[in-house]
The first five atom37 places (N, CA, C, CB, O) and aatype in JSON, in Angstrom:
{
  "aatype": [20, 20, 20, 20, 20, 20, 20, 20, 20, 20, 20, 20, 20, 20, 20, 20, 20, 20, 20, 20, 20, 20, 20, 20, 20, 20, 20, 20, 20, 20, 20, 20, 20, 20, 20, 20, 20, 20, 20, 20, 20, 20, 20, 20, 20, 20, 20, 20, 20, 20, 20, 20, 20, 20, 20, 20, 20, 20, 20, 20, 20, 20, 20, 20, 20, 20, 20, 20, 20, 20, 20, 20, 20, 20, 20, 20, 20, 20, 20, 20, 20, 20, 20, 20, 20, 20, 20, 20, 20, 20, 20, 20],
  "atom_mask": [
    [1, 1, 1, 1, 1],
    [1, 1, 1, 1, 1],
    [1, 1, 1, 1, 1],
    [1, 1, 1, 1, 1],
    [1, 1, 1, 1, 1],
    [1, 1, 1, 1, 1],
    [1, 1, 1, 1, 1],
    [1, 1, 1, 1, 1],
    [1, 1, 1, 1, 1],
    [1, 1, 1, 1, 1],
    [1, 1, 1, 1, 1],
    [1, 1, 1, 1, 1],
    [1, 1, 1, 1, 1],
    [1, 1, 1, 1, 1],
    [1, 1, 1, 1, 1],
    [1, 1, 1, 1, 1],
    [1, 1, 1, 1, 1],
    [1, 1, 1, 1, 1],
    [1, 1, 1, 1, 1],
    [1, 1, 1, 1, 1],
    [1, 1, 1, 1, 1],
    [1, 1, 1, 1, 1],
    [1, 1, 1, 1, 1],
    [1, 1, 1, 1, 1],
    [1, 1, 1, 1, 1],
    [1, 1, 1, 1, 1],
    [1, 1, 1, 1, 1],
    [1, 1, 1, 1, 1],
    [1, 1, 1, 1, 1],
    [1, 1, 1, 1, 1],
    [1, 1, 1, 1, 1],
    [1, 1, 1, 1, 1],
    [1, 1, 1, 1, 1],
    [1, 1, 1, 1, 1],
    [1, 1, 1, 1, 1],
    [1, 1, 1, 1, 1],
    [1, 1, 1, 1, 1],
    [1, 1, 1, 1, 1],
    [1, 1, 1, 1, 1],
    [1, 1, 1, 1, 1],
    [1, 1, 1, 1, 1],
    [1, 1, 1, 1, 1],
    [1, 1, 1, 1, 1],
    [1, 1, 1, 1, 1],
    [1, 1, 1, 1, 1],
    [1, 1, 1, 1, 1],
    [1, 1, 1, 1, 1],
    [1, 1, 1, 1, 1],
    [1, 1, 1, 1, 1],
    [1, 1, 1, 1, 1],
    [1, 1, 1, 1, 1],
    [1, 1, 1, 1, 1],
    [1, 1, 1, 1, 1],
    [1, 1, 1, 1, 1],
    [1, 1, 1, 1, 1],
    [1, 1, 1, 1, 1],
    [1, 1, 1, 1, 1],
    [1, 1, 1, 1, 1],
    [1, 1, 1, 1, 1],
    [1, 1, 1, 1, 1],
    [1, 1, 1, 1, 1],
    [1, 1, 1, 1, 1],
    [1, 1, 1, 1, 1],
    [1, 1, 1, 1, 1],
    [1, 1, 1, 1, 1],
    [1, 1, 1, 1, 1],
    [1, 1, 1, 1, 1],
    [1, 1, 1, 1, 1],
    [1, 1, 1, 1, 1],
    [1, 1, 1, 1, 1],
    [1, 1, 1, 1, 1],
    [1, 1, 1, 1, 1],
    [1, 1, 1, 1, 1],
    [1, 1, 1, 1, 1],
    [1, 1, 1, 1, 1],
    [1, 1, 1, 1, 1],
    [1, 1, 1, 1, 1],
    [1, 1, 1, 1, 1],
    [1, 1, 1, 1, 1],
    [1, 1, 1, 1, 1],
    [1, 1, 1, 1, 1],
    [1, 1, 1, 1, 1],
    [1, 1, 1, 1, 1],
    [1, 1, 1, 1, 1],
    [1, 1, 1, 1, 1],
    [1, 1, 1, 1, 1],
    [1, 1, 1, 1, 1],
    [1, 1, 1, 1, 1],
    [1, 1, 1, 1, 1],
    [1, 1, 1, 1, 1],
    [1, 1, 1, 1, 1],
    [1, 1, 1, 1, 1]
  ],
  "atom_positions": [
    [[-0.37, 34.32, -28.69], [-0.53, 34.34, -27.25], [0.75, 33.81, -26.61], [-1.77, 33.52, -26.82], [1.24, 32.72, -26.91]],
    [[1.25, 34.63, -25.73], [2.1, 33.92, -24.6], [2.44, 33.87, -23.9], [2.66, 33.67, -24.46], [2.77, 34.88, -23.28]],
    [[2.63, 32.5, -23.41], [2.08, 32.07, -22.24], [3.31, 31.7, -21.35], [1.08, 30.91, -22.47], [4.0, 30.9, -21.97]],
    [[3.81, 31.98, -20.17], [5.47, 31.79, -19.27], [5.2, 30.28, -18.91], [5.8, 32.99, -17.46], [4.05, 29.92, -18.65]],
    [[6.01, 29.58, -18.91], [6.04, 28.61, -18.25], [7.35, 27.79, -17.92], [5.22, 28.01, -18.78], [8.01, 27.55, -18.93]],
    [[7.82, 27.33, -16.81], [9.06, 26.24, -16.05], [8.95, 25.23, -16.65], [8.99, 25.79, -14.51], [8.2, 24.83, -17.54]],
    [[10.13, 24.64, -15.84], [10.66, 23.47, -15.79], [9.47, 22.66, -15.14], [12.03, 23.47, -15.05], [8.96, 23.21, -14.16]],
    [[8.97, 21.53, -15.51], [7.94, 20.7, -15.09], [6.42, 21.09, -15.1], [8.27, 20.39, -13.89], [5.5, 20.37, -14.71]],
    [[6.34, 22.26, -15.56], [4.86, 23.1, -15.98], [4.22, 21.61, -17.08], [5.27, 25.18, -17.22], [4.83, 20.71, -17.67]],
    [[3.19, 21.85, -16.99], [2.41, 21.29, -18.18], [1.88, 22.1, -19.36], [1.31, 20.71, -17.69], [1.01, 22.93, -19.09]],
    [[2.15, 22.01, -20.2], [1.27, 22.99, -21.63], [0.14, 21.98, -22.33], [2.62, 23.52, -23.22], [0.77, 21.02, -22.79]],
    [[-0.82, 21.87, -22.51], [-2.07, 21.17, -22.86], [-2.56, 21.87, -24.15], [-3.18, 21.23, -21.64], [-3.4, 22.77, -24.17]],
    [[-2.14, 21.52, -24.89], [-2.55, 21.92, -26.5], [-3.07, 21.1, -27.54], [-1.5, 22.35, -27.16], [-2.89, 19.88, -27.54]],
    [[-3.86, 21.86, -28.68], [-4.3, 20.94, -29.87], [-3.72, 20.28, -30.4], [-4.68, 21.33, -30.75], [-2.56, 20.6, -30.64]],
    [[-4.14, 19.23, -30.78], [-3.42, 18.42, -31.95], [-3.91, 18.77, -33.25], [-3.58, 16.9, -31.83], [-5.13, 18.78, -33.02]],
    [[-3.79, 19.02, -34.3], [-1.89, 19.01, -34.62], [-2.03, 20.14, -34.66], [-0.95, 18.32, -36.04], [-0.9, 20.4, -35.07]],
    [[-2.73, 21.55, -34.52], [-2.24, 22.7, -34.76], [-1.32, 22.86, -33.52], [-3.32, 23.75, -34.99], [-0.53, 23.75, -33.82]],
    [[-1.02, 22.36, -32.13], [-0.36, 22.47, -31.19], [-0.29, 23.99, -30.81], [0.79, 21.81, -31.45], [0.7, 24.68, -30.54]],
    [[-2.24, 24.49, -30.91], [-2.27, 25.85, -29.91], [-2.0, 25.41, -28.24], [-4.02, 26.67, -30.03], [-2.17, 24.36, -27.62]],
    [[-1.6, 26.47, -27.95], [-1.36, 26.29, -26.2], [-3.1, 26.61, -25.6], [0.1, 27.88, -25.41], [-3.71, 27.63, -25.92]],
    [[-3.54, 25.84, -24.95], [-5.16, 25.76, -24.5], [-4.61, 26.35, -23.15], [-6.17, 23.99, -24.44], [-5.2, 27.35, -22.74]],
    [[-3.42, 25.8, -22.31], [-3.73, 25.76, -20.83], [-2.15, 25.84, -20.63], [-4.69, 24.29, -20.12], [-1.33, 25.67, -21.53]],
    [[-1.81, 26.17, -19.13], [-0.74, 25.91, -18.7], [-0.79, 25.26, -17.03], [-0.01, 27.17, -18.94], [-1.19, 25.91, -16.06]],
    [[-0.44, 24.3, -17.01], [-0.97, 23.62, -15.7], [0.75, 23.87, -14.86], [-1.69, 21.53, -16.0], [1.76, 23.37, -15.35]],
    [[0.77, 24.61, -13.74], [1.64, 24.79, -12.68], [2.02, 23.54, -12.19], [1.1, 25.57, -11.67], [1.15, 22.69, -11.98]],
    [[3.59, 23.25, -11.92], [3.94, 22.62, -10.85], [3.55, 23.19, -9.56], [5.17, 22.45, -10.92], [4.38, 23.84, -8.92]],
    [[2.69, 23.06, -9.24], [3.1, 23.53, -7.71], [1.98, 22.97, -6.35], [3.06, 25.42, -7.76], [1.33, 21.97, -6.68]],
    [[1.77, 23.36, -5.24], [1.18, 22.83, -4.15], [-0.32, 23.09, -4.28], [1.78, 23.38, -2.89], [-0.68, 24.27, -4.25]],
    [[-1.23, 22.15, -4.43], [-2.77, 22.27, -4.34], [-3.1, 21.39, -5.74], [-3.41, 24.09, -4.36], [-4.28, 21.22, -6.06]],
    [[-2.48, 21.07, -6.2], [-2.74, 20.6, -8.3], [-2.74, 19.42, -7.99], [-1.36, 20.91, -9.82], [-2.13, 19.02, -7.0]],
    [[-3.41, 18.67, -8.75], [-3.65, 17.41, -9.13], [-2.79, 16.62, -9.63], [-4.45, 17.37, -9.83], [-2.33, 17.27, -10.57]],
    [[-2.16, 15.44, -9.59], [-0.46, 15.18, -10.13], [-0.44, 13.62, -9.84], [1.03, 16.17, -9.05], [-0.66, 12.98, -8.81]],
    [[-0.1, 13.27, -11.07], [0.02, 11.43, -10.97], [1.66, 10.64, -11.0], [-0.88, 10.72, -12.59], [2.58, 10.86, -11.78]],
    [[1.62, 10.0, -10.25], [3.35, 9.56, -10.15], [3.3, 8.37, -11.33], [3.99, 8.76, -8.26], [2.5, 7.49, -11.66]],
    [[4.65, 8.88, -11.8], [5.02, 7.91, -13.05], [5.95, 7.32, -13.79], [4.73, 8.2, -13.75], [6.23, 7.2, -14.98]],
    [[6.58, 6.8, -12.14], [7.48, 6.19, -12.29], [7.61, 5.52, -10.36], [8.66, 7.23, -13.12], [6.9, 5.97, -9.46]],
    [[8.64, 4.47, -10.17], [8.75, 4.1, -9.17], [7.47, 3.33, -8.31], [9.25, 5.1, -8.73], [6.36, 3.16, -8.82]],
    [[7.8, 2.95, -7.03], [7.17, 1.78, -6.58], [5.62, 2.18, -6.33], [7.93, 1.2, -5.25], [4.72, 1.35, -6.22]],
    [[5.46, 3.43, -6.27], [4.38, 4.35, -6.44], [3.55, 4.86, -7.62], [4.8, 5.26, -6.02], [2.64, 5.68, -7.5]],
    [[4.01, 4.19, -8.97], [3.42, 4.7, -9.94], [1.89, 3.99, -9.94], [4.32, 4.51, -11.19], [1.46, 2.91, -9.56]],
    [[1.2, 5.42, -10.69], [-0.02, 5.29, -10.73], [-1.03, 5.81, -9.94], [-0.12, 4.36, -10.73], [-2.2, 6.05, -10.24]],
    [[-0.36, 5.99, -8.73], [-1.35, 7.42, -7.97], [-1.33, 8.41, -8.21], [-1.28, 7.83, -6.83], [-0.43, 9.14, -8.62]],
    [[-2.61, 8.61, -7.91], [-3.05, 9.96, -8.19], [-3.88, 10.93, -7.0], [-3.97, 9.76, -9.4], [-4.84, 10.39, -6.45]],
    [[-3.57, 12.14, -6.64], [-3.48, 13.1, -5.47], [-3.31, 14.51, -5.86], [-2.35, 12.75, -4.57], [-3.22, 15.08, -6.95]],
    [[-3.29, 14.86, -4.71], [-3.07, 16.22, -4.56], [-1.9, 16.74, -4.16], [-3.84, 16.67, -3.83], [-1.55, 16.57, -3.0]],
    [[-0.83, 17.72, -5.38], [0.43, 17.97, -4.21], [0.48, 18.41, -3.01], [1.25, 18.72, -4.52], [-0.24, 19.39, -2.8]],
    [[1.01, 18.07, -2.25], [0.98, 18.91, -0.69], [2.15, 19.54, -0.06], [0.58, 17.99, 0.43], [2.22, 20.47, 0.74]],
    [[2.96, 18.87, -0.55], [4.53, 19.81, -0.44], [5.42, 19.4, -1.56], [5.52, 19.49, 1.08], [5.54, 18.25, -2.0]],
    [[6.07, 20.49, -1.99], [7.21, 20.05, -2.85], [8.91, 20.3, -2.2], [6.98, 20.93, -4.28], [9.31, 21.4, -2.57]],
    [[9.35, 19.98, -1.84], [10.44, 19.66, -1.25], [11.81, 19.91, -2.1], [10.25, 18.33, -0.86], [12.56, 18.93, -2.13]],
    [[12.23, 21.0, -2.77], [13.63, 21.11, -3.96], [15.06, 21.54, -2.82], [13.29, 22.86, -5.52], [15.42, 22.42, -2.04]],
    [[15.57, 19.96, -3.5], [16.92, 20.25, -2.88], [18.26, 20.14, -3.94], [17.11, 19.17, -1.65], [18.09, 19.81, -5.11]],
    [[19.6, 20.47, -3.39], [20.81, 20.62, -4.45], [21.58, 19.62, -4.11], [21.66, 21.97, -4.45], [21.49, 19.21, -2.95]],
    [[22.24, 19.17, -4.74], [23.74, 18.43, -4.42], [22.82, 16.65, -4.61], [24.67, 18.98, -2.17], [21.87, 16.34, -5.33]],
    [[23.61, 15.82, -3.64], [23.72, 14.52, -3.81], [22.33, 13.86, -3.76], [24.64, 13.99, -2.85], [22.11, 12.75, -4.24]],
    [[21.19, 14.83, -2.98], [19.98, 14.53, -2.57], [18.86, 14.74, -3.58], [19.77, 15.22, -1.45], [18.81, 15.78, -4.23]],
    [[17.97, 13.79, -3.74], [16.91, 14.09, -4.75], [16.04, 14.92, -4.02], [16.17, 12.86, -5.36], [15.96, 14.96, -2.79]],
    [[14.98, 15.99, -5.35], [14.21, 16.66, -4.89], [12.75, 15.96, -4.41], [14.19, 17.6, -5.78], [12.67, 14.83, -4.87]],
    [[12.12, 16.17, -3.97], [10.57, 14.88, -3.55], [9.56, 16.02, -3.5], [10.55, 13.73, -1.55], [9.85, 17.21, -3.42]],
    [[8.56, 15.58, -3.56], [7.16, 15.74, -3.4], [6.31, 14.88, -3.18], [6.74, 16.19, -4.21], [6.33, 13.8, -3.79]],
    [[5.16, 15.25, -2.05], [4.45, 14.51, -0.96], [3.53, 14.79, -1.54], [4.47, 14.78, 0.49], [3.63, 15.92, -2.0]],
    [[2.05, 14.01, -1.92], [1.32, 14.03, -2.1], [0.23, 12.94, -1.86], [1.6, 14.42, -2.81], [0.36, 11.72, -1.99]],
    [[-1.1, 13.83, -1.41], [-2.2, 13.15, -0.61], [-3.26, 12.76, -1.32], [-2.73, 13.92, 0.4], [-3.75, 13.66, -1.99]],
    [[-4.03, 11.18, -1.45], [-4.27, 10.43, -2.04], [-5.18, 9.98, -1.3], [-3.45, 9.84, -2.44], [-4.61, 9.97, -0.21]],
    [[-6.71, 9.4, -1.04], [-7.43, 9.34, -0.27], [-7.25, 9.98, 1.51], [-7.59, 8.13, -0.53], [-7.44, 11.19, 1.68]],
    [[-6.97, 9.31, 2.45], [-6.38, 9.67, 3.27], [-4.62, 9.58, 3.7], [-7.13, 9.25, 3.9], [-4.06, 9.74, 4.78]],
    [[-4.06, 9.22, 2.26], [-2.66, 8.47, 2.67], [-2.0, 9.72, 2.09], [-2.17, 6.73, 1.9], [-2.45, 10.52, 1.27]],
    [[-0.48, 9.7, 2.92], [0.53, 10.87, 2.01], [1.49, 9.73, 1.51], [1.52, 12.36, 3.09], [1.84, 8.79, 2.22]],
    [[1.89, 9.91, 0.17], [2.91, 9.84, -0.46], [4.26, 10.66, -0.58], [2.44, 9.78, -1.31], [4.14, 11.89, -0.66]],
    [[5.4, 10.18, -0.59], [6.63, 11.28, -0.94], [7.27, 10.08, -2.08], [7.95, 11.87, 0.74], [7.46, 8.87, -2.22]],
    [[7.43, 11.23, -2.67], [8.25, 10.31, -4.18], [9.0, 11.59, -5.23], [6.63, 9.27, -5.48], [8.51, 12.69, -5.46]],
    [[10.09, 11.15, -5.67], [10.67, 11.95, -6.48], [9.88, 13.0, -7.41], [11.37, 11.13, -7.16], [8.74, 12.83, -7.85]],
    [[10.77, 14.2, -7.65], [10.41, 15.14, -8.09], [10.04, 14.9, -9.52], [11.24, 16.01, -7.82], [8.97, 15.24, -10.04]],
    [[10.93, 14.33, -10.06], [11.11, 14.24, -11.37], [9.84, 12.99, -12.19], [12.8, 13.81, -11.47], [9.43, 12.9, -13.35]],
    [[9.49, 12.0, -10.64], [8.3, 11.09, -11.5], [7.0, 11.66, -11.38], [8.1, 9.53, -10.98], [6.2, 10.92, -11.95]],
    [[6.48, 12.6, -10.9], [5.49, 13.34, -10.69], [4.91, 14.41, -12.07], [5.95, 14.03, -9.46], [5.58, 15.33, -12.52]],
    [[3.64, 14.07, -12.52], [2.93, 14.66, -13.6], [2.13, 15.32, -13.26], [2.43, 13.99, -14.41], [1.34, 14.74, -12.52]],
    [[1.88, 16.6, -13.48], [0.37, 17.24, -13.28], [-0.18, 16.71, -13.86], [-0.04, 18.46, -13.52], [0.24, 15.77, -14.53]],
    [[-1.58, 17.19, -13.81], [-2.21, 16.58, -14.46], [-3.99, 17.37, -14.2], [-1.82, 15.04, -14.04], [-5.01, 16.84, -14.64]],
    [[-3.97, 18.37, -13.61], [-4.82, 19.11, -13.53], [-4.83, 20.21, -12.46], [-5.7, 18.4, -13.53], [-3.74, 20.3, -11.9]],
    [[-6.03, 21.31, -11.88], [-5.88, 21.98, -10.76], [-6.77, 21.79, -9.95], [-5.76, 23.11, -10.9], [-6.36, 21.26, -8.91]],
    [[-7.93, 22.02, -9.99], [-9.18, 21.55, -9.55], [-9.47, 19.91, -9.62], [-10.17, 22.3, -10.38], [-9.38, 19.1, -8.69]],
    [[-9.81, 19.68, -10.9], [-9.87, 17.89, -11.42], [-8.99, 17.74, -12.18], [-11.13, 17.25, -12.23], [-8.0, 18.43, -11.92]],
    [[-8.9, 16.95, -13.26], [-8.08, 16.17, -14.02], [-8.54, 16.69, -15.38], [-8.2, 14.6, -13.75], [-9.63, 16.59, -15.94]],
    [[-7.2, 17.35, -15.81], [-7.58, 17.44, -17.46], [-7.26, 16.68, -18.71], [-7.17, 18.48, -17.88], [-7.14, 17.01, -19.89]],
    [[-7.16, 15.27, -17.9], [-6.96, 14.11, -18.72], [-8.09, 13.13, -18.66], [-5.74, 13.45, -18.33], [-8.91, 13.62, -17.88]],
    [[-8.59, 11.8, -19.17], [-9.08, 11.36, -18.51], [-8.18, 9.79, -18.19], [-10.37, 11.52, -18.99], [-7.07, 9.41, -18.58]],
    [[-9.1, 9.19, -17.39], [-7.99, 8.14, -17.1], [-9.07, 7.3, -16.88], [-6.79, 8.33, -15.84], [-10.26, 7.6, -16.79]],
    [[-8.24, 5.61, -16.77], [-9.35, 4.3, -16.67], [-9.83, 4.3, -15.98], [-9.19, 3.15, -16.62], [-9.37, 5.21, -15.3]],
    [[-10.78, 3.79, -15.37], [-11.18, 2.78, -13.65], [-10.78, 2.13, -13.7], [-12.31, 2.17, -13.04], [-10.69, 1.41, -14.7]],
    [[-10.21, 1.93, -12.51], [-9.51, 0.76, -11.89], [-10.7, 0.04, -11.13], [-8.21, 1.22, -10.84], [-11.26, 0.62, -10.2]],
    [[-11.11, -1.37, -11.56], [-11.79, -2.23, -10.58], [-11.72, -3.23, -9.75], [-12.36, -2.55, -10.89], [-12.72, -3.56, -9.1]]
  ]
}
């Protein structure tokens, strides 16, 4: 099977045969956790992705209860489309 995928795509596969199950999109509407910077650890919905050239970093904004976030391109993980195809702790 195969499957296209970018720069910052997610591929979600078996261990250890490492079949490809899924391919999760970078892109606007997906589920995506920051993971890195003063922001790490949220988790949202992308809402814009913002790619720029030269001296300026690329960002992406993403919405998190009612709050927007913008944070670098590069610390941002999918992490699902609908929900989350990971699971993750509670935080209490």
């Amino acid at each position: 099977m195969f499957l296209q995928s970018q720069r910052m795509d997610i591929l979600k596969i078996t261990i250890p045969e490492q079949e490809i199950l899924k391919v999760l999109k970078f892109k606007e509407g997906n589920l995506a956790l920051i993971m890195s910077g003063k922001n790490i650890g949220q988790l949202g919905k992308v809402i814009n992705i913002l790619k720029r050239f030269g001296p300026k970093a690329s960002t992406v904004s993403i919405q998190h209860n009612s709050e927007h976030t913008e944070t670098l391109y590069d610390y941002t993980f999918v992490i699902g489309e609908d929900q989350s195809e990971i699971s993750l702790p509670k935080i209490e």
